[in-house]
Structure formats: C-alpha cells, structure tokens
BALUM-452175 format. One record per residue (C-alpha): y negated, x negated, z negated; chain. Coordinates in nm, 2 decimals, padded with zeros to 4 digits. Last residue first. Layout:
// BALUM-452175
py:Y px:X pz:Z kette:A
...
This chain:
// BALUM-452175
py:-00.87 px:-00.96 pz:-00.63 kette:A
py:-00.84 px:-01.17 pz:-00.34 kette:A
py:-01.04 px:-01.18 pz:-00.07 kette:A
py:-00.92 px:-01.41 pz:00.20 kette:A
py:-00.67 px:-01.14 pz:00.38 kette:A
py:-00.81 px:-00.77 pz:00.30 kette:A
py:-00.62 px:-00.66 pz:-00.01 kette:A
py:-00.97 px:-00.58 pz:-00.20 kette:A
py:-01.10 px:-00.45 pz:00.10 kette:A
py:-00.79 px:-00.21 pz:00.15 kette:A
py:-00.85 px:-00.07 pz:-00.17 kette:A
py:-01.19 px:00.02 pz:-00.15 kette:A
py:-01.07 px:00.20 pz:00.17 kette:A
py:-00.82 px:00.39 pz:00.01 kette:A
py:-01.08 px:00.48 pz:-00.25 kette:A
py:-01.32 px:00.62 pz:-00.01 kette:A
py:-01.01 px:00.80 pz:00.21 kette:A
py:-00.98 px:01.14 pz:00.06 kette:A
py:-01.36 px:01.23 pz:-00.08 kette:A
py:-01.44 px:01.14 pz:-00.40 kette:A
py:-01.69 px:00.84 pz:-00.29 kette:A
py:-01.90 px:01.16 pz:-00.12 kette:A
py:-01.98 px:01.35 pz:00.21 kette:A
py:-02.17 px:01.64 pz:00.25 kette:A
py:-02.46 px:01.44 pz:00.41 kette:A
py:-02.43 px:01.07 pz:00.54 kette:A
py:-02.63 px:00.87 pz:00.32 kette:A
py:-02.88 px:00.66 pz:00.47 kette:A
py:-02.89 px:00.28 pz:00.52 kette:A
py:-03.23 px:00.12 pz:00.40 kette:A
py:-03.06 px:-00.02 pz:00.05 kette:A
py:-02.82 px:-00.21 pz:00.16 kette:A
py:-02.62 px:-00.41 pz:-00.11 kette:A
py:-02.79 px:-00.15 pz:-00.37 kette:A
py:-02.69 px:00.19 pz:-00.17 kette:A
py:-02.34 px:00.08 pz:-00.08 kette:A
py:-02.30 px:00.01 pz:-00.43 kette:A
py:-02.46 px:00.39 pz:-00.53 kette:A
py:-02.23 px:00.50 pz:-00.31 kette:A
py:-02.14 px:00.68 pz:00.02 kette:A
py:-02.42 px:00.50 pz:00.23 kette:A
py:-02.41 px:00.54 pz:00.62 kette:A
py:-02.30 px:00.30 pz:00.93 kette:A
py:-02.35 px:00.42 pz:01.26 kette:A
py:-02.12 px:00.39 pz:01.55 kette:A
py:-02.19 px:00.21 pz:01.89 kette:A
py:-01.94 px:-00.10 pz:01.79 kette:A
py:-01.68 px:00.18 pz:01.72 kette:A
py:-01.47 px:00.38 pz:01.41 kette:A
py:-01.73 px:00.65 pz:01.55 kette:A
py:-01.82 px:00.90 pz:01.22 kette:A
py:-01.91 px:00.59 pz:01.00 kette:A
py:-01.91 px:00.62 pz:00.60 kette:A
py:-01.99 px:00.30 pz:00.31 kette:A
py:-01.83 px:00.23 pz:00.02 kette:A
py:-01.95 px:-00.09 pz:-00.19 kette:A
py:-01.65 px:-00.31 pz:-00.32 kette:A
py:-01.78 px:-00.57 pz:-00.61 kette:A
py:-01.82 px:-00.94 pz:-00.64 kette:A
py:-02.06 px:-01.10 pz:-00.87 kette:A
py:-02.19 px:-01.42 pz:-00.75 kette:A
py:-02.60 px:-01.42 pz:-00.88 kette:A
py:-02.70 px:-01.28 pz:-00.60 kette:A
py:-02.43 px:-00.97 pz:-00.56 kette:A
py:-02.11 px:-01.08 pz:-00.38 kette:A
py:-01.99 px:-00.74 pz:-00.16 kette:A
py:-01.64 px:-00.73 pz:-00.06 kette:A
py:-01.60 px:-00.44 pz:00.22 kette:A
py:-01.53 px:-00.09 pz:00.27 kette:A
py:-01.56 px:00.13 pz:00.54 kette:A
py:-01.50 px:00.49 pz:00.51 kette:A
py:-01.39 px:00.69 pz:00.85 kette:A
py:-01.53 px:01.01 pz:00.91 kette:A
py:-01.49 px:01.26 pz:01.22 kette:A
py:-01.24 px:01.55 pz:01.09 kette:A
py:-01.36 px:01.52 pz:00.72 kette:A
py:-01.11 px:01.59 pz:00.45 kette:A
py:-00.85 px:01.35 pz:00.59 kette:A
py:-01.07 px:01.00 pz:00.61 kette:A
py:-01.00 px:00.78 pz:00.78 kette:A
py:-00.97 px:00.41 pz:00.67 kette:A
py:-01.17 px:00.14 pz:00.72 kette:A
py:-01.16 px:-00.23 pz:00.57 kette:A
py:-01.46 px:-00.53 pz:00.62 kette:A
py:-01.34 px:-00.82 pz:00.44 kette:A
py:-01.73 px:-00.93 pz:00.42 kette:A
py:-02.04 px:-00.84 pz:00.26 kette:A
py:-02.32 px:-01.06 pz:00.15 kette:A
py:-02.59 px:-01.03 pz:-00.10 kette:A
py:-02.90 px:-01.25 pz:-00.20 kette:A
py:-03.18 px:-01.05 pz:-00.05 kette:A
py:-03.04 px:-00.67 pz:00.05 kette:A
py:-02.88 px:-00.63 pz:00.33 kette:A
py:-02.95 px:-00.43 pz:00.64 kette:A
py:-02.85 px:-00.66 pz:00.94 kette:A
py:-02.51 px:-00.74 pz:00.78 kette:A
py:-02.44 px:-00.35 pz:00.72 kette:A
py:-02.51 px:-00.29 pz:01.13 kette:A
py:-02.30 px:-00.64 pz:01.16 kette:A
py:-01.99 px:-00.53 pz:01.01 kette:A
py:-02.07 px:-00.18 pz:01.23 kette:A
py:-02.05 px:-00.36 pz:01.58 kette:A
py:-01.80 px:-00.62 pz:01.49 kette:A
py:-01.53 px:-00.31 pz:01.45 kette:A
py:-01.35 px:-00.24 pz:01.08 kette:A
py:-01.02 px:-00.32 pz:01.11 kette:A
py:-00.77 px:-00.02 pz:01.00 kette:A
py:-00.60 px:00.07 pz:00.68 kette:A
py:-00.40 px:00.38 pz:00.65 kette:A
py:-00.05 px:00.22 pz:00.66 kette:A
py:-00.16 px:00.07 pz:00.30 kette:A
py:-00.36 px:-00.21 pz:00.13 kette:A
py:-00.41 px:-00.48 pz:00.33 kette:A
py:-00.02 px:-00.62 pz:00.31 kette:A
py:00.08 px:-00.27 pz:00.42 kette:A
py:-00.13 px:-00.35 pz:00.72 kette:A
py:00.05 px:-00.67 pz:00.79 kette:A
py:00.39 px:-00.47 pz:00.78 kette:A
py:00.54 px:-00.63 pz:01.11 kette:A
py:00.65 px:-00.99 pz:00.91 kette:A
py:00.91 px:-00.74 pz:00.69 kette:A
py:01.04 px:-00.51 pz:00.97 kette:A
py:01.11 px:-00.85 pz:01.17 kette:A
py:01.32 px:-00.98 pz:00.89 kette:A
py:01.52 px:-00.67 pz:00.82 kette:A
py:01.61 px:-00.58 pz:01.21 kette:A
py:01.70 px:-00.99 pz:01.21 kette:A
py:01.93 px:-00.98 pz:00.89 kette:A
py:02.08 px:-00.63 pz:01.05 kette:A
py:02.17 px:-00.80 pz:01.34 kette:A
py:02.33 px:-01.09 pz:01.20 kette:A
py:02.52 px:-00.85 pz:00.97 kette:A
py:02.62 px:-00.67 pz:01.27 kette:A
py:02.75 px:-00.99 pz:01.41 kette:A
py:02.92 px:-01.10 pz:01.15 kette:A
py:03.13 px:-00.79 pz:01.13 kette:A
C-alpha cells in the first residue's frame, strides 16, 4: 500500500514539472525559431521591441502558424502584435495579421486570406502573455 502511494506521489509529481507548455498558455504553444524572432527584430519600427516569441498553429489553414510576442511601444506600453509564418523554421517568412503587427513592423506584408479571427491568433496572443519573463 505504501508503495503504491509512493508511486502514485512520483507519477503525480513528474506530470506536474512536464506541463511547461501548459504554463505558456496551453498544449498548442510552441517556441518560435531564432530565424523568424530576428526577421520581426530586423523590421521594427524606432522605439519598439518584441520578445516572448509564442507560435501556435493554426487549424483553419493547413500551412500557418501565428506568432505572437510582447511588443513595448516607445514610450513603454506593452501590447501583443499577431503576426503569420507558413514554415515554423529559421528559412520561414514572417507576415502581418494585425494592425499591431502592422505598427511594430510596418514593412512586413500581410499574408492574404488570413486574419486575427482565424483559429490560432488568439491562442498565440495568449501564449505570449504566459511566455516565462512576461508577465501579464
């Protein structure tokens, strides 16, 4: 008896410390490669950095992921611009969903027929909020 409570305590315990993605927001979140954190770096507007990059896929497009990340506007605000990838990859390319994503970086393009409605933009907003380090 002992012994299966043991084992039950440790089955708990390690099912709690393996839910890291759950503490990001959900199952659905994913970590957003180097590669396309840097293709939204490179394209910023003055005064604003991004970071706490979050992607999720999407499950009204075949090939879209949304990335997400915490914007701070010049004067400090903080906000979570959406923006759309079809390679979750360093090689992918990074497109504008919303008007955020538009004013953090204005040069990106919009990727057509897709929209901050679609299933997975709100997810992903949501996992950049839970990202480690940024708080709410």
């Amino acid at each position: 008896m002992i012994r299966s409570a043991a084992l039950l305590l440790c089955v708990l315990t390690v099912a709690g410390c393996g839910s890291s993605s759950n503490a990001s927001g959900g199952s659905r979140c994913e970590d957003v490669p180097i590669g396309l954190n840097n293709e939204v770096a490179s394209s910023l507007a003055t005064g604003f950095t991004v970071d706490g990059f979050r992607a999720v896929k999407s499950r009204d497009h075949k090939n879209v992921w949304f990335l997400s990340a915490r914007a701070a506007d010049p004067s400090g605000g903080v906000f979570y611009p959406t923006w759309a990838t079809n390679k979750l990859d360093d090689k992918g390319t990074v497109y504008a969903v919303d008007a955020k994503s538009l004013q953090v970086a204005p040069g990106k393009a919009k990727l057509p027929g897709v929209s901050a409605t679609d299933d997975g933009a709100a997810a992903s907003r949501d996992c950049a909020r839970n990202a480690p380090g940024n708080g709410s």
